[in-house]
Structures are given as C-alpha cells and as structure tokens.
Biotite code that builds the C-alpha atoms (Angstrom):
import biotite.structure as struc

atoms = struc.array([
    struc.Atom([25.508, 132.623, -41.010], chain_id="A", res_id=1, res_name="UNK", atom_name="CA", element="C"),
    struc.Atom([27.481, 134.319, -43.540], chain_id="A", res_id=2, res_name="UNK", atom_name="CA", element="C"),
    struc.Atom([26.621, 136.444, -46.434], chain_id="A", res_id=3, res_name="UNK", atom_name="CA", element="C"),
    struc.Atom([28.356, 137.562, -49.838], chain_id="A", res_id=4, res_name="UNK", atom_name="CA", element="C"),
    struc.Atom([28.002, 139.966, -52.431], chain_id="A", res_id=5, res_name="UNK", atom_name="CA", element="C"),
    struc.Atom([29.860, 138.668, -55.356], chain_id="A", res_id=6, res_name="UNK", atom_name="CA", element="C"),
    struc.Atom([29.946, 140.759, -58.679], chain_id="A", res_id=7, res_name="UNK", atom_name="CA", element="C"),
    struc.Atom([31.543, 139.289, -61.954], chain_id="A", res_id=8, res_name="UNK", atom_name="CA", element="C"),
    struc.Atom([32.954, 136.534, -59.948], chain_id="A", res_id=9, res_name="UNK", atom_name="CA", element="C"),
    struc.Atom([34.610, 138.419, -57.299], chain_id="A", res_id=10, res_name="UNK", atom_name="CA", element="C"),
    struc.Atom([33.456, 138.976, -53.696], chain_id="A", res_id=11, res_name="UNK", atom_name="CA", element="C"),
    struc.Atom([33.180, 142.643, -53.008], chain_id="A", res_id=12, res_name="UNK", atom_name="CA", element="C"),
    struc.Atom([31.707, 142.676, -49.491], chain_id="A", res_id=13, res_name="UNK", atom_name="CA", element="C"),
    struc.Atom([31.301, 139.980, -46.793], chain_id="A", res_id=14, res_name="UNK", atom_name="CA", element="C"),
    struc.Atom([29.126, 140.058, -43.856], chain_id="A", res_id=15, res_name="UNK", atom_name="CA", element="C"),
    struc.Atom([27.928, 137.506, -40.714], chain_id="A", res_id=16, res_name="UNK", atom_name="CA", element="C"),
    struc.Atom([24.172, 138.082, -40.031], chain_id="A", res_id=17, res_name="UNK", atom_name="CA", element="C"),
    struc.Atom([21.310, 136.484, -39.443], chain_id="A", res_id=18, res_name="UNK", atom_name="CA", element="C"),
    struc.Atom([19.586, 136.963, -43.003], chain_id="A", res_id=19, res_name="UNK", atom_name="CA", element="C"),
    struc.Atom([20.453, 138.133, -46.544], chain_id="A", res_id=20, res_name="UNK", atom_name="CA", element="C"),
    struc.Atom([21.115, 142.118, -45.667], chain_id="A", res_id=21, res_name="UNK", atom_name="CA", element="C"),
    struc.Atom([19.578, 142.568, -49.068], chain_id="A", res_id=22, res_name="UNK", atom_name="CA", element="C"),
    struc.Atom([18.057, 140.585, -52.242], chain_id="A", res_id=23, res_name="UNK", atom_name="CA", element="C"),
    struc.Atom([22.042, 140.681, -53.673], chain_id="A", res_id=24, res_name="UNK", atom_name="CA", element="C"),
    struc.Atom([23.295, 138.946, -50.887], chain_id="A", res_id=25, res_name="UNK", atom_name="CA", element="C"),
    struc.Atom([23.997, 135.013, -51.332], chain_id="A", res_id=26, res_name="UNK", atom_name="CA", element="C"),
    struc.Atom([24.712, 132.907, -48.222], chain_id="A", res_id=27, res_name="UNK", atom_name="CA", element="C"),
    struc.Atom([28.326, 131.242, -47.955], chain_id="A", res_id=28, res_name="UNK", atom_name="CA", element="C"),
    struc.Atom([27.648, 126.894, -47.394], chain_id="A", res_id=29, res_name="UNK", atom_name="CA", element="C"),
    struc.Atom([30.126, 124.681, -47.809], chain_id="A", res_id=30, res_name="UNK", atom_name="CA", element="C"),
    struc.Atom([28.824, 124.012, -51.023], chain_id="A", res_id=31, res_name="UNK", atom_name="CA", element="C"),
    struc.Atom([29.013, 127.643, -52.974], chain_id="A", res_id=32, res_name="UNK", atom_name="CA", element="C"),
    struc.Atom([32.343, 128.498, -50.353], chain_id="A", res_id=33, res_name="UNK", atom_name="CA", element="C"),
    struc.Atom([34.905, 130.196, -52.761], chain_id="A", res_id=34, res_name="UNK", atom_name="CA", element="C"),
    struc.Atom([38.138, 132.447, -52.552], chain_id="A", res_id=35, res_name="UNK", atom_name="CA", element="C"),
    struc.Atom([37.542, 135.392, -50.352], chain_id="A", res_id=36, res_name="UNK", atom_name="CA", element="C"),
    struc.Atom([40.227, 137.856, -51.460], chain_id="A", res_id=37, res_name="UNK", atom_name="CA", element="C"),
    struc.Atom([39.526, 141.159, -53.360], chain_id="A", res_id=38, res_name="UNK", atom_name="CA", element="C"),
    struc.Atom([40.691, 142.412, -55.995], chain_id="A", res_id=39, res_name="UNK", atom_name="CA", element="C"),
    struc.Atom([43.766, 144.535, -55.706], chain_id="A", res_id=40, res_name="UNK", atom_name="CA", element="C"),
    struc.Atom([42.747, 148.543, -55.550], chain_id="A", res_id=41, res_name="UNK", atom_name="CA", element="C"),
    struc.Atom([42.784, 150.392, -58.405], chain_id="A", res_id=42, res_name="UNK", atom_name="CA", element="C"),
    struc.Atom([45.508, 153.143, -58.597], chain_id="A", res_id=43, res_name="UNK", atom_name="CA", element="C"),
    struc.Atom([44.322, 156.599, -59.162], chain_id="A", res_id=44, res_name="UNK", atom_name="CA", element="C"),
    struc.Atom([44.375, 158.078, -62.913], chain_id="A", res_id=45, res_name="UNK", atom_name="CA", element="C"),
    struc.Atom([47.518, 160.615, -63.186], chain_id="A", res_id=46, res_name="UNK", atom_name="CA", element="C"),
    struc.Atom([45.876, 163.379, -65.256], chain_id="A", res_id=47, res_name="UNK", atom_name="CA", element="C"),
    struc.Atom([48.119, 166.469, -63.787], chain_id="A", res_id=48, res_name="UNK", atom_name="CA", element="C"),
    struc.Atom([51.771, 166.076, -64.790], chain_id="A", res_id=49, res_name="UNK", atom_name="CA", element="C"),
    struc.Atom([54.673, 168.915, -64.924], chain_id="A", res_id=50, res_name="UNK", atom_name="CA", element="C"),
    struc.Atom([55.666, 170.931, -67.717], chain_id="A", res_id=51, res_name="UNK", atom_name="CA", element="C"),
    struc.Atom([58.675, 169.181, -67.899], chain_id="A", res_id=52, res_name="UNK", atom_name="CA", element="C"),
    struc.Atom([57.290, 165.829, -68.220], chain_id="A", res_id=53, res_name="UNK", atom_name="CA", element="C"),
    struc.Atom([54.212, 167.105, -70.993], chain_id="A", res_id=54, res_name="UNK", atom_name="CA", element="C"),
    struc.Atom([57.256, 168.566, -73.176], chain_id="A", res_id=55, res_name="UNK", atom_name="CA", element="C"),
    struc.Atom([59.155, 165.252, -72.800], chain_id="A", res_id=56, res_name="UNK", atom_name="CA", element="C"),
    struc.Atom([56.255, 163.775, -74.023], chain_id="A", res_id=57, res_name="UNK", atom_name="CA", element="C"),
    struc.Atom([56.950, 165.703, -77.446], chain_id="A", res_id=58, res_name="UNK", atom_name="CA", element="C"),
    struc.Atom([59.933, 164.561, -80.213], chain_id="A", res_id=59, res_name="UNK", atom_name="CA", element="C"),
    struc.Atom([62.859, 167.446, -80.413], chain_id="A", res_id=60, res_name="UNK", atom_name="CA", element="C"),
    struc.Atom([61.690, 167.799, -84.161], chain_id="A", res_id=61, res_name="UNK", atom_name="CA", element="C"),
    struc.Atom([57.965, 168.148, -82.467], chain_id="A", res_id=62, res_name="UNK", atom_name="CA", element="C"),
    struc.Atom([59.116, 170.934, -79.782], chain_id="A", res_id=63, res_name="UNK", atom_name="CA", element="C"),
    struc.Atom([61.739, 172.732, -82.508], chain_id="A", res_id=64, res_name="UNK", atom_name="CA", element="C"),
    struc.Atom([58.957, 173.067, -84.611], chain_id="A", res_id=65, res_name="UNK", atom_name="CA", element="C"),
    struc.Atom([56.316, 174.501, -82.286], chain_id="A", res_id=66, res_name="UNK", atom_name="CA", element="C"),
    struc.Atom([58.812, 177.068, -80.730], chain_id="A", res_id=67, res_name="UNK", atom_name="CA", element="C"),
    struc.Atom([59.765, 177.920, -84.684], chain_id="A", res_id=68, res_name="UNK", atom_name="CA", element="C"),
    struc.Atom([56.713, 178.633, -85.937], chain_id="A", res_id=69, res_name="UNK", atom_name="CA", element="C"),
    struc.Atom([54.707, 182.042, -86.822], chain_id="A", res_id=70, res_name="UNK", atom_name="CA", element="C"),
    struc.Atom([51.436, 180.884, -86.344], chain_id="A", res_id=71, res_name="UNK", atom_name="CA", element="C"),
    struc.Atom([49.608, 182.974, -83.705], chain_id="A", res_id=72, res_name="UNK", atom_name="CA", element="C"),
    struc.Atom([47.484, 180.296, -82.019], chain_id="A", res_id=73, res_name="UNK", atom_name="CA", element="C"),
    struc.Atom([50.527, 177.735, -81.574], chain_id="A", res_id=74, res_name="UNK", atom_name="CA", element="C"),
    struc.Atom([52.459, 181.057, -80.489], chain_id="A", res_id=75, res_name="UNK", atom_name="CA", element="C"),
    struc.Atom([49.580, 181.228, -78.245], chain_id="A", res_id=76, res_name="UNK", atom_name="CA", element="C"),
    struc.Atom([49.222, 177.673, -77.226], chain_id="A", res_id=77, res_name="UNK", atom_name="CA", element="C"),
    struc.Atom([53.619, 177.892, -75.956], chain_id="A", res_id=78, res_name="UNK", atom_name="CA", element="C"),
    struc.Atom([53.161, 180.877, -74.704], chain_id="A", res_id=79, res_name="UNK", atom_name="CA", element="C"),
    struc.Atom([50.060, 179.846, -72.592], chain_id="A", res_id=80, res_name="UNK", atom_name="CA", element="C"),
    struc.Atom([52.193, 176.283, -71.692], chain_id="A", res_id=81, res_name="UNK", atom_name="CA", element="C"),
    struc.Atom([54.999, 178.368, -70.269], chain_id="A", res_id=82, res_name="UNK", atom_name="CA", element="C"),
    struc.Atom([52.554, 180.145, -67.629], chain_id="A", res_id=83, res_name="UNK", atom_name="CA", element="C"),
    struc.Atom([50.582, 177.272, -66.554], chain_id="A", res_id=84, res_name="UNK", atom_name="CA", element="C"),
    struc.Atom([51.940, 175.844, -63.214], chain_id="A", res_id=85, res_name="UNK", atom_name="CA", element="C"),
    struc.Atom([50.939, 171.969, -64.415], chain_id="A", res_id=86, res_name="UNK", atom_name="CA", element="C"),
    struc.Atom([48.828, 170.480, -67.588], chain_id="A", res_id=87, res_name="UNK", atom_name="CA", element="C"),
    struc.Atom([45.929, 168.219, -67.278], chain_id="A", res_id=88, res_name="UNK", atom_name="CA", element="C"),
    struc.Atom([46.323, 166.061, -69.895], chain_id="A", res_id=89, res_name="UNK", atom_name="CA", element="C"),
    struc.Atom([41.959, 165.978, -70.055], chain_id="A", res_id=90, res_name="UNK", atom_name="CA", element="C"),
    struc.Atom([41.480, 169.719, -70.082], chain_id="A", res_id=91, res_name="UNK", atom_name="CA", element="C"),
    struc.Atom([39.509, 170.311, -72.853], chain_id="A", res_id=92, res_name="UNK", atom_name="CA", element="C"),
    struc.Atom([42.143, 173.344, -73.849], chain_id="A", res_id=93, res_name="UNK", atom_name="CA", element="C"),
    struc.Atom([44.909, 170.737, -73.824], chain_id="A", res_id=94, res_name="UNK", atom_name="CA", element="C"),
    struc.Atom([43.278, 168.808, -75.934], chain_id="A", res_id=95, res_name="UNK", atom_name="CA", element="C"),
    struc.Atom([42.548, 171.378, -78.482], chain_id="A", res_id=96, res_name="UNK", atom_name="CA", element="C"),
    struc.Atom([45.935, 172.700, -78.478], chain_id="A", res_id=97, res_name="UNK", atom_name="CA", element="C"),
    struc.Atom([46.929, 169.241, -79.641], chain_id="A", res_id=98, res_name="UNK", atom_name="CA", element="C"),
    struc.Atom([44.130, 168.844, -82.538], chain_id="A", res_id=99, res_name="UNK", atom_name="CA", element="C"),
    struc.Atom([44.944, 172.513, -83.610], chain_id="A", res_id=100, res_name="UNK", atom_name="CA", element="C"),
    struc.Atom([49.201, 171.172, -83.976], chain_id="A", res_id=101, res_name="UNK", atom_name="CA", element="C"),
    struc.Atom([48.045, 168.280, -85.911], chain_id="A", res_id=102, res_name="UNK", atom_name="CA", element="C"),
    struc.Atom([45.615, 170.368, -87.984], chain_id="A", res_id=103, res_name="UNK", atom_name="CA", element="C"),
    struc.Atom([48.660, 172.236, -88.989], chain_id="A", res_id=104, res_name="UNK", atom_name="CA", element="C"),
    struc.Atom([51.069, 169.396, -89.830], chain_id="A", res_id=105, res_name="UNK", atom_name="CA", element="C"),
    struc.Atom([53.224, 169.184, -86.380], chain_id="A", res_id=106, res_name="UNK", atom_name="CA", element="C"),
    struc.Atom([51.153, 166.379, -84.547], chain_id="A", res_id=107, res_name="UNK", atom_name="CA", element="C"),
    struc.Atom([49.795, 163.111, -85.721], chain_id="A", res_id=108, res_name="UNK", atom_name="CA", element="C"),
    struc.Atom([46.361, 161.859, -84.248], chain_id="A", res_id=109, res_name="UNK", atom_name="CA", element="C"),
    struc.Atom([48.965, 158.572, -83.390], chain_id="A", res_id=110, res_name="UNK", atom_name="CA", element="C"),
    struc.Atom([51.526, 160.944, -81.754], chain_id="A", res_id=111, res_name="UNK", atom_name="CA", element="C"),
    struc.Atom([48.458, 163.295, -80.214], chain_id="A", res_id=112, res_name="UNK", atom_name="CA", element="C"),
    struc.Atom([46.610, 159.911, -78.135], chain_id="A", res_id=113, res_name="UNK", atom_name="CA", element="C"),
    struc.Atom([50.543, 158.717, -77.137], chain_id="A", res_id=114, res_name="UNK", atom_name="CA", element="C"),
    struc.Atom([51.028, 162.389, -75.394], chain_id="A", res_id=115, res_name="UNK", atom_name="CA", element="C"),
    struc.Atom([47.720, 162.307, -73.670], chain_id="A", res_id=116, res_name="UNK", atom_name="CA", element="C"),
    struc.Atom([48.235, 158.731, -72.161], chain_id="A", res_id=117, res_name="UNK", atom_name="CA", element="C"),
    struc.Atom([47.348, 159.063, -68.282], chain_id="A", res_id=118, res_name="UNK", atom_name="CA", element="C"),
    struc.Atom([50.546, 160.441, -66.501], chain_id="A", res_id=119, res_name="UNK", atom_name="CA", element="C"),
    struc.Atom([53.301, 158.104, -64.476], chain_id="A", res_id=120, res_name="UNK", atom_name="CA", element="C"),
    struc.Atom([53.677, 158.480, -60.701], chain_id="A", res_id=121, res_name="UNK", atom_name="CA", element="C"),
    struc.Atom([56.908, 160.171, -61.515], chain_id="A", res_id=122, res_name="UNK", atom_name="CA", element="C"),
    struc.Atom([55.507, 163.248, -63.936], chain_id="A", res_id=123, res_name="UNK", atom_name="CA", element="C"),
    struc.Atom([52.544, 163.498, -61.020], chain_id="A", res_id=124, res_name="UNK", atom_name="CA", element="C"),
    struc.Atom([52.155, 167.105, -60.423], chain_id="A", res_id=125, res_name="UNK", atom_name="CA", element="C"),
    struc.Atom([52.504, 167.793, -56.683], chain_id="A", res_id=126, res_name="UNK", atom_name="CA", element="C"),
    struc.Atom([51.299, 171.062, -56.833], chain_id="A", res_id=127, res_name="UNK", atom_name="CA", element="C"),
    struc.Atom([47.916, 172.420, -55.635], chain_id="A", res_id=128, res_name="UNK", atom_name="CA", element="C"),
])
C-alpha cells in the first residue's frame, strides 16, 4: 500500500508500507489519488551582500550626503562600512545605522525597508 503526508494541499513525503507510518499519514486509493509533485525548493535568503552592492543600494544624493556630513555617529557608521569585509543586511548594527540616517533627515523609513530587501544572487557575498 501506499502512504502520503499531504500539508496545505501538497504532498510532502510519500512512502509504500504496510500501515500508516504515523496518525498523519493518509493511504493513496484510487479514489483520494492526486498530483505527486513537490513544490519547487525554496532558494536560500541572501542576507550577506558586498560593499559595493549595499552602497548601490543608496541614491548619489543619499551617499554625497552621508560622506558630507559632520555628525560623529554617521562619521562613525562610513567609517565602520569601509572596514567591514561584507554587510548583513539583518545585523542589528546595520539596521541601526539606517534608523540613526533617517533620524537625521538622510533616509526615509520607505528608502530604509527598500535597502534592506534580502540581497540578489549577484551582490551574494562570497566571502567567509
């Protein structure tokens, strides 16, 4: 006999035995026989990109402004950007540095949730 587990409509693990392997498993008849396939795998979230690609990710106006200005802590925040091998767009420090710029005037929460979008497979940081 044949056995499914089938979760929102969607088979998610198939097996031939002699009984249910557990209380979740339904037996495949004729009658209940549907479409076998899974669902295609999920890709992995990018959350690592380069420097290059985070400060692509800002507007010229956005990056001229940032480099210009006198405050310490977005002094800080470039300075710490330019030493950091990679950014993880869900580091908790990243994320900060981005409420701190539109505290100040430079980001907008609109502009601050488009640059922390998950990463493409082309700004993937390789890197360890």
């Amino acid at each position: 006999m044949r056995f499914a587990i089938v979760e929102n409509g969607v088979t998610v693990n198939i097996a031939e035995s002699e009984y249910a392997l557990e209380n979740n498993w339904v037996e495949i008849t004729d009658e209940n026989a549907f479409d076998y396939t899974r669902p295609a795998p999920v890709e992995p979230t990018i959350n690592r990109i380069t420097k290059r690609s985070f400060m692509r990710r800002f507007s010229q106006t956005e990056r001229i402004a940032i480099r210009a200005s006198v405050d310490d802590i977005v002094i800080d925040i470039h300075e710490d950007l330019k030493m950091a091998s990679n950014v993880n767009l869900t580091d908790q420090d990243t994320v900060n540095a981005l409420g701190y710029l539109n505290a100040i005037g430079i980001l907008s929460p609109e502009r601050i949730a488009e640059i922390l979008v998950n990463g493409t497979q082309a700004e993937k940081y390789e890197g360890l």
